[in-house]
C-alpha positions in Angstrom: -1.8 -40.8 27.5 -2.5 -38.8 31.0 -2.9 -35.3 29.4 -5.2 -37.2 26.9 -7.0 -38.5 29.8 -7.2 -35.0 31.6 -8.3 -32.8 28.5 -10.8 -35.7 27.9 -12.2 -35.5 31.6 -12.9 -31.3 31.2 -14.0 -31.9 28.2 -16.7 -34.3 29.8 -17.7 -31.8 32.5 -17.5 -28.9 30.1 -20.3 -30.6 27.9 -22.2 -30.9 31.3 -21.6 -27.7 32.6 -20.7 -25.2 30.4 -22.1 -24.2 27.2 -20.0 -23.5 23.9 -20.4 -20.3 24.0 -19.7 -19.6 26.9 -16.6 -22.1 26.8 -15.4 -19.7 23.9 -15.6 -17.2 26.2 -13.3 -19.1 28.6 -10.8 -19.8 25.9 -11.1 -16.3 24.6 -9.3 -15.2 28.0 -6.8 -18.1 28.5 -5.6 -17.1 24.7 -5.3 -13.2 25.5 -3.5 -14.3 29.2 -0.9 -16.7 26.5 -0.3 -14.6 24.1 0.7 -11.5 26.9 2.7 -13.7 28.2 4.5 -14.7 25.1 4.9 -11.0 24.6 6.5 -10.7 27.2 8.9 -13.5 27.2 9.8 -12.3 23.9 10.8 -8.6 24.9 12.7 -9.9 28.1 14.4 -12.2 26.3 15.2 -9.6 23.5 16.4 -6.8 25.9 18.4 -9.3 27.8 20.2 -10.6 24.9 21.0 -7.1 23.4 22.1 -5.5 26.5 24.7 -8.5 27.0 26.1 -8.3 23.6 26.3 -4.5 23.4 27.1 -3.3 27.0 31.0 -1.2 26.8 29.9 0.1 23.2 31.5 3.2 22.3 28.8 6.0 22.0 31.3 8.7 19.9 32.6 6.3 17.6 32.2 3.4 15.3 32.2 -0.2 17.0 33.7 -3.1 14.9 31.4 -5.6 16.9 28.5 -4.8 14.8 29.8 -6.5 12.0 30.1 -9.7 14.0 27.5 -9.7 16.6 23.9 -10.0 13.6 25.9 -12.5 11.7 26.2 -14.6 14.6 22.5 -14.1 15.8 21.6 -15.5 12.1 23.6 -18.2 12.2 22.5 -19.7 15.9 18.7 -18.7 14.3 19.4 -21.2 11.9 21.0 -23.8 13.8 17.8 -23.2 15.9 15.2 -23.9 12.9 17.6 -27.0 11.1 18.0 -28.7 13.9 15.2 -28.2 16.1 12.3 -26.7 15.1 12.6 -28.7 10.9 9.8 -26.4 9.8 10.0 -22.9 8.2 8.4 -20.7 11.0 9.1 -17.4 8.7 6.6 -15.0 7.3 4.8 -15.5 10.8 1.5 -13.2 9.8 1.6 -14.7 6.1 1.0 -18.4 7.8 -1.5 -17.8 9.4 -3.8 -16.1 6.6 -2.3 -19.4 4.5 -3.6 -21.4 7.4 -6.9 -20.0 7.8 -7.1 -19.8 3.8 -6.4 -23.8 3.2 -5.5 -25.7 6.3 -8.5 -25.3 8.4 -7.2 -22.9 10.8 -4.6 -25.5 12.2 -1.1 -24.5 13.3 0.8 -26.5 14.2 1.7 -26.8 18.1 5.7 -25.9 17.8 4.4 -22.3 16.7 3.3 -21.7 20.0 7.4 -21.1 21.2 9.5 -21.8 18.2 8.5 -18.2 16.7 9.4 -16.4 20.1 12.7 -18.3 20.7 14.1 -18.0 16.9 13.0 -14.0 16.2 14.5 -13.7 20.0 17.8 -14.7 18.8 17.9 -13.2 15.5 16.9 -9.4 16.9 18.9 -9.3 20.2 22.2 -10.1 18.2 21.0 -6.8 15.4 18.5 -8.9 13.6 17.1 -5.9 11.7 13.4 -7.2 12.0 10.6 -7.2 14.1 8.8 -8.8 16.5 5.5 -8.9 15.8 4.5 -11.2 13.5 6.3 -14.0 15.5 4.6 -13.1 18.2 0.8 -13.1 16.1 2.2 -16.3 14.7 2.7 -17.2 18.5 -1.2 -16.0 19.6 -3.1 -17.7 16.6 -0.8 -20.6 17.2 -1.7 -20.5 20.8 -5.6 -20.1 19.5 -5.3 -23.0 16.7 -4.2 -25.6 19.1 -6.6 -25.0 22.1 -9.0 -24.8 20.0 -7.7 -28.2 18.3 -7.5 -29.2 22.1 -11.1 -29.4 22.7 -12.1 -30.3 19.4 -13.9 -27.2 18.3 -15.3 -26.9 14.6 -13.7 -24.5 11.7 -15.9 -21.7 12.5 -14.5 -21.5 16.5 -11.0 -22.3 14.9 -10.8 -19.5 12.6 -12.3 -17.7 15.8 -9.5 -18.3 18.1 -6.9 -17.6 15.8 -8.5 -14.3 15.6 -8.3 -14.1 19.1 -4.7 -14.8 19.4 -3.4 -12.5 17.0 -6.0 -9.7 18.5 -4.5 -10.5 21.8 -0.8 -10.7 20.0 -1.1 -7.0 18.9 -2.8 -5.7 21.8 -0.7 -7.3 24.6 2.9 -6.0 22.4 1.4 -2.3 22.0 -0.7 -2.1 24.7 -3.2 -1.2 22.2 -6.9 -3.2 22.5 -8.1 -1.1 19.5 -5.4 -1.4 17.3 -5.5 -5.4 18.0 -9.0 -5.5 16.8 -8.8 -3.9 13.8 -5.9 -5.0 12.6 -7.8 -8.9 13.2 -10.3 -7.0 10.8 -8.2 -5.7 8.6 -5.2 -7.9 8.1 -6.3 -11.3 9.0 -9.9 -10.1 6.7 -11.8 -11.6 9.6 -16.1 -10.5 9.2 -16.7 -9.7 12.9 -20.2 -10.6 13.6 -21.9 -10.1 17.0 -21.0 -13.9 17.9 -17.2 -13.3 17.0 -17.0 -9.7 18.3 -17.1 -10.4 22.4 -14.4 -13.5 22.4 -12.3 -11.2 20.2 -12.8 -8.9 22.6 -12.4 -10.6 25.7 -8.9 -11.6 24.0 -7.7 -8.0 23.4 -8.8 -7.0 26.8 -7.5 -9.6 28.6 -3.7 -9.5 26.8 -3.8 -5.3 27.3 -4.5 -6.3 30.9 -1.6 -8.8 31.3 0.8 -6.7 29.4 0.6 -3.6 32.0 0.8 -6.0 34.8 4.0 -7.5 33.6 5.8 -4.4 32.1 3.8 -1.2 34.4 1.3 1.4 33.1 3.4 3.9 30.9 2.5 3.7 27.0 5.5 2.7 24.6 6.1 6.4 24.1 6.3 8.9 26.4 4.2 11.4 24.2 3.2 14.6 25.0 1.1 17.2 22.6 2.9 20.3 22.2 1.7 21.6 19.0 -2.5 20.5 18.1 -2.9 19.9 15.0 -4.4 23.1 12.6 -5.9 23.5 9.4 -2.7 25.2 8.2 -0.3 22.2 8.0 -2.8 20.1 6.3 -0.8 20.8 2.9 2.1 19.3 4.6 0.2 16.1 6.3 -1.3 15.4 2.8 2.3 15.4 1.2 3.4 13.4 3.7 1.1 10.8 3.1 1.6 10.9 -0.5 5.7 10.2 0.3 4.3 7.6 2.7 2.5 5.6 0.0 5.3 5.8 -2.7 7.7 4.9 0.2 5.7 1.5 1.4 5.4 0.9 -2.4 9.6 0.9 -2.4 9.6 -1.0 0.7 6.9 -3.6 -0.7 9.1 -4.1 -4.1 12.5 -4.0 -2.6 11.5 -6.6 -0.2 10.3 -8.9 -2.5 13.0 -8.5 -5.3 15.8 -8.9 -2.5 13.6 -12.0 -0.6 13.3 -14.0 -3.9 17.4 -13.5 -4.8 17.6 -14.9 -1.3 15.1 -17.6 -2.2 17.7 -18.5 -5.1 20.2 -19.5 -2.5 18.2 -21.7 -0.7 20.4 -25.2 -1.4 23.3 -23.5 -0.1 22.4 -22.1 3.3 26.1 -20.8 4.1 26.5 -18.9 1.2 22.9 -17.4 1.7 24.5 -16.6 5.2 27.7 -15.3 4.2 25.9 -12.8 1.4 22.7 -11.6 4.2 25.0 -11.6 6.9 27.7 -9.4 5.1 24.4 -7.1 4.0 23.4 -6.8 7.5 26.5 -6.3 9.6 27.8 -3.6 7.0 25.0 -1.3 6.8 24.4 -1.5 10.9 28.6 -0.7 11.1 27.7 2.2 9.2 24.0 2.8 10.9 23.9 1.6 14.1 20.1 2.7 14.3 19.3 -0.3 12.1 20.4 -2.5 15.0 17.2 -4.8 16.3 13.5 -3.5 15.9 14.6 0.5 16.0 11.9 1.6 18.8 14.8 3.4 21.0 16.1 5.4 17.5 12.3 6.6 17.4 11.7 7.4 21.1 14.4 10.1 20.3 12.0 12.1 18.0 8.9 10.7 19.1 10.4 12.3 22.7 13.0 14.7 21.5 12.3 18.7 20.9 15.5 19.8 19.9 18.9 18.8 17.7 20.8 17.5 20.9 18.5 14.8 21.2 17.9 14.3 18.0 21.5 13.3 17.0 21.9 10.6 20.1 20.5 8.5 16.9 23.9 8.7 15.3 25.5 7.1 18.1 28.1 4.7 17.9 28.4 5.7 13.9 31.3 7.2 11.9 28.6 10.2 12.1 28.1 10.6 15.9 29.0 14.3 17.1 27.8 15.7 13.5 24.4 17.4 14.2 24.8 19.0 10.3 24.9 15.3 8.9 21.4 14.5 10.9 18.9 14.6 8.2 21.4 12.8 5.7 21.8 9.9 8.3 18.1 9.7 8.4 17.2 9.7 5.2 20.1 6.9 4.8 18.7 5.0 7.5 15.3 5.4 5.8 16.0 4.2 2.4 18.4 1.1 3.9 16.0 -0.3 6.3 14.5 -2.4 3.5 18.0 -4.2 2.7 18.9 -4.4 6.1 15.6 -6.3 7.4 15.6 -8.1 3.5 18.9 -9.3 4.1 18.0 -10.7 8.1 15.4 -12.9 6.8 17.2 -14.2 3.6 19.9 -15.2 5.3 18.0 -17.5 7.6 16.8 -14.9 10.4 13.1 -14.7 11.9 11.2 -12.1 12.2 8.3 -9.8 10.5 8.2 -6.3 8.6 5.5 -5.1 11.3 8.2 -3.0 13.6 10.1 -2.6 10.3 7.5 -0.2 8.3 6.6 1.6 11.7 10.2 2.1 11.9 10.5 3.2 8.5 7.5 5.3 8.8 9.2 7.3 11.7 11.9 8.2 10.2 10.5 9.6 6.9 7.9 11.6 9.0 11.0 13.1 10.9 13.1 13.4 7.1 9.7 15.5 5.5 9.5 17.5 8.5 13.1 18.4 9.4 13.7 19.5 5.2 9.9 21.2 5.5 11.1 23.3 8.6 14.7 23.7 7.2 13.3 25.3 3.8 10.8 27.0 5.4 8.1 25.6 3.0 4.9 26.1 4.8 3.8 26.9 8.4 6.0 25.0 10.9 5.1 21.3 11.4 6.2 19.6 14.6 8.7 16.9 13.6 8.0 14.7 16.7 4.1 14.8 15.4 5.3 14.1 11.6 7.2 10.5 13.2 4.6 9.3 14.4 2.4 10.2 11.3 4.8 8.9 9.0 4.9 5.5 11.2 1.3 5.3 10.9 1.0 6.3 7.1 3.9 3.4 5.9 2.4 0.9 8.1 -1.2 2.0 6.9 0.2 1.5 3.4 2.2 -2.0 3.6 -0.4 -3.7 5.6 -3.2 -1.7 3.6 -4.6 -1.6 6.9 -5.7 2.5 7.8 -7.1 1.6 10.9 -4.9 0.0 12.0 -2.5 2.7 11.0 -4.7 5.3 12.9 -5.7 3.6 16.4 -2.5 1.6 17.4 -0.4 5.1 17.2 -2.7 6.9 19.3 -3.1 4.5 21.7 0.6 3.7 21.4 1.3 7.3 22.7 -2.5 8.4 24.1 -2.1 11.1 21.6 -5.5 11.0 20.9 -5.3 14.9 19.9 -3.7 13.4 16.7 -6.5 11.7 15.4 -7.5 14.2 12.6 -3.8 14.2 10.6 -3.5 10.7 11.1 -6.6 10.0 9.1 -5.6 12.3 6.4 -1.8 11.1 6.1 -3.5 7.4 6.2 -5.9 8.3 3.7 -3.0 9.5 1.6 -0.7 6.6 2.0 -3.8 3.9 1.2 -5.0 5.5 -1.7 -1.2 6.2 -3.6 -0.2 2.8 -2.6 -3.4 1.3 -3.7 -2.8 2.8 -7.6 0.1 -0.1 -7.8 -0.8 -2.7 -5.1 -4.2 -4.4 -4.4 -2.6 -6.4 -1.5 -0.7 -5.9 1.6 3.1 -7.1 1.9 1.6 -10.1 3.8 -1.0 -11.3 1.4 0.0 -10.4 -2.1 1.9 -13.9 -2.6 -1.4 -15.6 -1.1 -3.2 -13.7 -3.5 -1.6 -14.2 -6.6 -1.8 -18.3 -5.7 -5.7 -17.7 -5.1 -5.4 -19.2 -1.3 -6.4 -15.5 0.3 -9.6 -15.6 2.3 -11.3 -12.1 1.9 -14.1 -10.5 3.1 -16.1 -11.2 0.3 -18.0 -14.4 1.5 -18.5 -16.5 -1.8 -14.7 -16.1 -2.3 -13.7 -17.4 0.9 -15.9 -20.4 0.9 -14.2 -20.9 -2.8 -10.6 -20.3 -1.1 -11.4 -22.7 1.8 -12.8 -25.4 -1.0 -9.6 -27.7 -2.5 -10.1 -30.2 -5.5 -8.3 -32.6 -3.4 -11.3 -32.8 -0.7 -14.0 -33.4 -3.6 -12.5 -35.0 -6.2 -14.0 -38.5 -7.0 -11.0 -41.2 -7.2 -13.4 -44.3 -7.8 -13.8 -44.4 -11.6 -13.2 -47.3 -14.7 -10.8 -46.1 -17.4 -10.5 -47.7 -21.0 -7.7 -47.9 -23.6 -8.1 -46.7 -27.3 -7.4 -50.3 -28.2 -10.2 -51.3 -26.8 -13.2 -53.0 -28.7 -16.7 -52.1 -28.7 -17.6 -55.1 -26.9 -14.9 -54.8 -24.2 -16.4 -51.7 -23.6 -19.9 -52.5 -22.8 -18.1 -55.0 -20.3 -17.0 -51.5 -18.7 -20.0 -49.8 -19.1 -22.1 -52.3 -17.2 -19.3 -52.2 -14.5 -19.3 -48.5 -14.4 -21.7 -46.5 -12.3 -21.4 -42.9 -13.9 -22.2 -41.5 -17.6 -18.8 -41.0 -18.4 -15.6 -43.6 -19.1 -12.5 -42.0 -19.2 -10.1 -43.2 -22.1 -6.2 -42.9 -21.3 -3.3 -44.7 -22.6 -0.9 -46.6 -20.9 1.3 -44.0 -18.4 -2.7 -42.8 -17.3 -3.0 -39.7 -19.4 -6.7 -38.4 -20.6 -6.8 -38.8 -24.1 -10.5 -38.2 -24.3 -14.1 -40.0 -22.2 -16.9 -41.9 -23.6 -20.1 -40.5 -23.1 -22.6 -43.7 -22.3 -25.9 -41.3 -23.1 -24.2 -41.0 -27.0 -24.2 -44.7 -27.7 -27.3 -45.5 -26.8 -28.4 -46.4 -30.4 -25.7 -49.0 -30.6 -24.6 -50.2 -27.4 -27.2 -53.2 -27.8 -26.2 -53.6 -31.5 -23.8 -57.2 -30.7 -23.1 -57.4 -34.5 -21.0 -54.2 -34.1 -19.0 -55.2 -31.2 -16.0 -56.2 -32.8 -16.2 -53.6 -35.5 -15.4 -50.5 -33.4 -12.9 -49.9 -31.2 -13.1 -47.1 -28.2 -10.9 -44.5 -30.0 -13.5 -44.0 -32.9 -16.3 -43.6 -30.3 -14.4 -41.6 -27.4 -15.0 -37.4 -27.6 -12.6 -34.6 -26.8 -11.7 -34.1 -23.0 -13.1 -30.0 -22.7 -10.3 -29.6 -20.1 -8.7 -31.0 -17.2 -7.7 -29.3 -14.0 -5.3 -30.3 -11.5 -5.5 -30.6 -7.5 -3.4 -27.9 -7.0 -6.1 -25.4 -9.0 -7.8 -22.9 -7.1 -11.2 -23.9 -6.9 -12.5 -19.8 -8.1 -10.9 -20.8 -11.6 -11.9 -24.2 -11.4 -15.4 -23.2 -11.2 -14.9 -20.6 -14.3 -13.5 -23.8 -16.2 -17.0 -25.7 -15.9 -19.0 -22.4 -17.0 -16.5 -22.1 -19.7 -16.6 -25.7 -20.9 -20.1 -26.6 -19.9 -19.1 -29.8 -18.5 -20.8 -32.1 -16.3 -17.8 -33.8 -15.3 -14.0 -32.6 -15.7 -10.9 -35.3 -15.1 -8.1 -34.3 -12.1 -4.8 -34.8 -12.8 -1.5 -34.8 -11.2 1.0 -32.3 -12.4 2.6 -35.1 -14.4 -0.8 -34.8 -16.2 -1.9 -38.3 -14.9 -5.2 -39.1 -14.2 -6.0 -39.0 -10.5 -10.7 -39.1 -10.6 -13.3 -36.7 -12.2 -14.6 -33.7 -10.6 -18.5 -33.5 -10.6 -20.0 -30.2 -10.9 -23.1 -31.3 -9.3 -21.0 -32.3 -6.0 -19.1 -29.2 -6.6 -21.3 -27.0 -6.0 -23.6 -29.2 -3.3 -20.5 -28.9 -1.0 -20.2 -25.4 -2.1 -24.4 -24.4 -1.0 -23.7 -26.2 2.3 -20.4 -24.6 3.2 -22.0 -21.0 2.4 -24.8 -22.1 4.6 -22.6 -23.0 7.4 -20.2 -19.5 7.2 -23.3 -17.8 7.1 -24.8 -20.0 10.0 -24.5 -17.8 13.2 
C-alpha cells in the first residue's frame, strides 16, 4: 500500500511538472542504468561461480569434475525455476517478441531477476549457453514494468522494452551501436524520430555504466595487424558462404534436439539425466565448451601463433598436441549445437546469442587455419577470420547483418574491419536466407502468426486477438424449434443473424432474419416450419486462438457479414462482426501511425 502511495504521489507531480516526453526521457536513462547493472550482476556472479568450481583444474590433462560440475548447475537451475520462480523464463529474446506480438508489451515483474539468477547458475557450473538473452529478457523486463509502473500506453510500452533490450546489448558488449540495431533488427522495432532519442538515451546510458563498473578496455584486446585487401576477398566471400550453411546447421539442430527435449517434458529427471549426460560428456572431452566460450576465443581473437593457439585444448585428452588443433576446433565447432541444445533441454537457462558468436569464431579460425595450411589463396589472418566468422553465424541466426557488423567492431574497435565484415555478412544472410525466412528467435512466432514485423498492417493484425473483439452477447436456437418460437427470438434478438446449434452448443447453421421477411408475419405458418428447414449453411467458423491475418482472409473468402467463434471443442463462444473488425482495425492503424 505505501509503494502504491509513493509511485501514486510522483506520478502526481510528474503530471504537474514534467511532460511525457520528457518523462520518457527520464525512464529511458533509469532503464539503460538497470539493465548495466543487471549486466553486471550477471557476469560477477558468473565469474565468481566458475572460478570456485574450477580453481586446482589440471591444465595438461583431462578433469573428471566436468562431468559432474554442468549436471549439477542444471539441476539447482531447475530447483530454482520449480520452486521459485513457477514460470518458464527460457527462450528469454523469443518472450519478449511474444510479448510485444500479443500481450501488450507486459512482462511480468519476476523477469526483472529470475533470468539473471537462473542463466547465472546454469553457465558458472558449464552451462554451455549464453548470457544474453537473459539479460535482454532482464532490460525489456526492467522497461515493461516501469513503464506498467506509471501507467504508460502500448505505444511507450513497446518503447521501453526497446529500450531495455537496447540498453541489455549495449551495457554486456559495450557496444551502443550494436544495441541499436539489433533493437531494429531483432525485436523489428520502426524507429521513428519520437522512439530514436529514448532508445538512445538507453544505449548510451548502459555503455556508460558498463565501463564504470568493469573499466575502459573493449572485450577483446584487438589489434590490426594485417588490413584488409582486395586479394583475400575470395576467401571472405567463402567464408560467409560456410557461415550461412553453418547457422543453417545450427538453426535445425537446435530445433530437432529442443523438440526431443520438449518430448520429456512430464519427466523432468529423465530430461535431466539424458541433457545432463549430453553436456558433461562432450565438455570432458572439450573443455572449451565449458560456459559462454569468450576466453577459448580471446586465444585467437588475441593469439598470433600455435602456442597460444593450443591453450584452447586445455584440460582435454588433447592438451600438449598442437597437430590435433584444427581437428579439436572443428570438433568444438560442429558440437556446440548439442552441447548448448542439451543445457536448455535439460532444464538450463540461457540464450544462443554468445552460442553462435562462439560458433562463428571458431569456424572463422577452422577456414583460415586449413586456407593457410593448403596454401589456397593469399594468406588470410586467422585472428581477423574469428572474428568474421563470429559476425557472419550471428548475422545469419539472428538474420540480423547489422548487427553482425557493428557489435564486432565495436567489440574490438577494429573499425579497420568494416569492409570484410560486410561482405562475409552479406554472404552468410543471403545463403541462409535460401532456407530460412526467420531468425532462430522468431521462426516459432512466425509459423503461429504472433510475430510483429516491420510491415505496419501486419503488426496491427498480430497485435489484434479474436478474443478482444469477439461479440459474446447473442440468442441461439435449436433445429427443433418452430417457426413461431422463432419469431419469439427474433423480436428478442438485436442482430440479423440467429445462430442455430444443437444441444452440447455446436453451429449447425444461422438464420438470416433479412431472408424471412416474406413470411415472418405469415401466423398461419407458424407451426408449419420448424428452424432447421429455414436455417442456411454456417460459411465457416474460426476459433479464438486464430490469427487475426487469416481470419481476415476467411471473411474475404466467405463474404460474410458475420462469422461464429468457437472454442477448440468447436462450441459456440459469440460471432465476429466484420464491420467491428475492421473499425478497431482503422483506429489501431491510426494510433501506430499516430506520432
Amino acid at each position: 500500500m505505501l509503494g502504491q502511495n509513493v509511485i501514486a504521489t510522483i506520478e502526481t507531480w510528474r503530471q504537474e511538472k514534467i511532460s511525457d516526453k520528457q518523462f520518457i526521457l527520464l525512464l529511458a536513462f533509469v532503464v539503460g542504468f538497470l539493465a548495466s547493472v543487471a549486466a553486471f550482476v550477471l557476469h560477477l556472479i558468473i565469474k565468481e561461480i566458475e572460478s570456485l568450481v574450477t580453481s586446482g583444474f589440471h591444465v595438461m590433462t583431462f578433469n573428471w569434475l566436468y562431468l559432474l560440475y554442468p549436471v549439477i548447475g542444471i539441476w539447482l537451475t531447475s530447483l530454482f525455476v520449480k520452486y521459485i520462480v513457477r514460470d518458464h523464463i527460457s527462450h528469454g529474446i523469443t518472450r519478449v517478441l511474444y510479448a510485444i506480438s500479443t500481450k501488450q508489451s507486459k512482462l511480468k515483474g519476476h523477469n526483472t531477476w529470475t533470468s539473471i539468477v537462473a542463466s547465472a547458475i546454469t553457465i558458472g557450473f558449464g552451462g554451455s549457453v549464453g548470457a544474453e538473452a537473459p539479460i535482454v529478457l532482464t532490460g525489456s523486463a526492467i522497461g515493461s514494468n516501469l513503464g506498467r509502473m506509471f501507467n504508460m500506453n502500448h505505444r511507450t510500452l513497446i518503447l521501453l522494452v526497446g529500450c531495455g533490450a537496447t540498453a541489455a546489448v549495449s551495457g554486456i558488449f559495450k557496444a551502443p551501436i550494436a544495441g541499436l540495431v539489433f533493437t531494429l533488427e531483432v525485436l523489428m522495432l520502426d524507429l521513428t524520430m519520437a522512439s530514436l532519442l529514448p532508445i538512445l538515451i538507453s544505449s548510451v546510458t548502459a555503455t556508460c555504466f558498463s565501463y564504470f563498473f568493469t573499466g575502459g578496455g573493449a572485450m577483446f584486446d584487438f589489434k590490426v595487424d594485417y588490413l584488409w585487401s582486395l586479394n583475400r576477398v575470395p576467401a571472405t566471400i567463402f567464408l560467409g558462404i560456410m557461415c550461412g550453411f553453418l547457422s543453417l546447421y545450427f538453426m535445425r539442430m537446435m530445433a530437432w534436439c529442443e523438440d526431443n527435449y520438449g518430448k520429456l517434458a512430464s519427466r523432468p529427471y529423465l530430461r535431466l539425466l539424458a541433457g545432463g549426460l549430453v553436456l558433461s560428456s562432450l565438455i570432458f572431452f572439450f573443455p572449451a565448451l565449458y560456459g559462454e566460450g569468450y576466453n577459448s576465443l580471446a586465444l585467437f581473437i588475441e593469439g598470433k601463433d600455435v602456442a597460444t593457439w593450443e591453450q584452447v585444448m586445455r584440460g582435454s585428452m588433447f592438451a600438449g598436441n598442437a597437430e590435433f588443433l584444427v581437428l579439436y576446433v572443428g570438433l568444438v565447432m560442429i558440437t556446440k549445437v548439442f552441447a548448448t541444445s542439451a543445457t536448455n533441454g535439460a532444464g538450463g537457462c540461457g540464450g544462443t546469442f554468445a552460442p553462435s558468436l562462439f560458433i562463428g569464431g571458431f569456424a572463422g579460425f577452422f577456414f583460415a587455419r586449413l586456407w593457410n595450411v593448403n596454401q589456397l589463396g593469399a594468406y588470410v589472418p586467422e585472428k581477423n577470420f574469428t572474428l568474421y566468422g563470429m559476425a557472419g553465424v550471428m548475422a545469419a541466426v539472428m538474420h540480423a547483418p547489422l548487427t553482425g557488423i557493428f557489435l564486432i567492431a565495436e567489440l574490438t574497435g577494429g573499425y579497420n574491419l568494416f569492409i570484410p565484415l560486410i561482405i562475409v555478412t552479406i554472404s552468410s544472410y543471403l545463403t541462409i536466407n535460401i532456407f530460412e525466412n526467420h531468425s532462430i528467435y522468431a521462426v516459432r512466432l512466425a509459423r503461429q502468426g504472433k510475430l510483429l514485423t516491420h510491415h505496419k498492417d501486419k503488426s496491427v493484425l498480430t497485435m489484434m486477438s479474436v478474443a478482444s473483439i469477439v461479440e459474446r452477447d447473442y440468442i441461439s436456437v435449436v433445429p427443433e424449434m418452430e417457426m413461431g418460437q422463432l419469431i419469439h427470438a427474433i423480436s428478442a434478438s438485436r442482430d440479423n443473424y440467429i445462430p442455430v446449434v444443437n444441444k452440447s452448443g455446436n453451429p449447425l447453421g444461422e438464420i438470416d432474419i433479412t431472408k424471412l421477411r416474406h413470411i415472418i408475419f405469415r401466423t398461419e405458418l407458424y407451426h408449419r416450419f420448424r428452424v432447421e428447414q429455414l436455417m442456411s449453411d454456417v460459411p465457416a467458423t474460426v476459433t479464438l486462438n486464430d490469427p487475426m491475418e487469416q481470419v481476415m482472409r476467411t471473411f474475404e473468402r466467405t463474404g460474410a457479414e458475420n462469422l461464429p467463434v468457437t472454442d477448440n471443442d468447436g462450441v459456440l463462444i459469440g460471432y465476429l462482426s466484420r464491420a467491428r473488425l475492421y473499425s478497431v482495425y482503422r483506429k489501431m492503424v491510426a494510433d501506430y501511425s499516430d506520432e
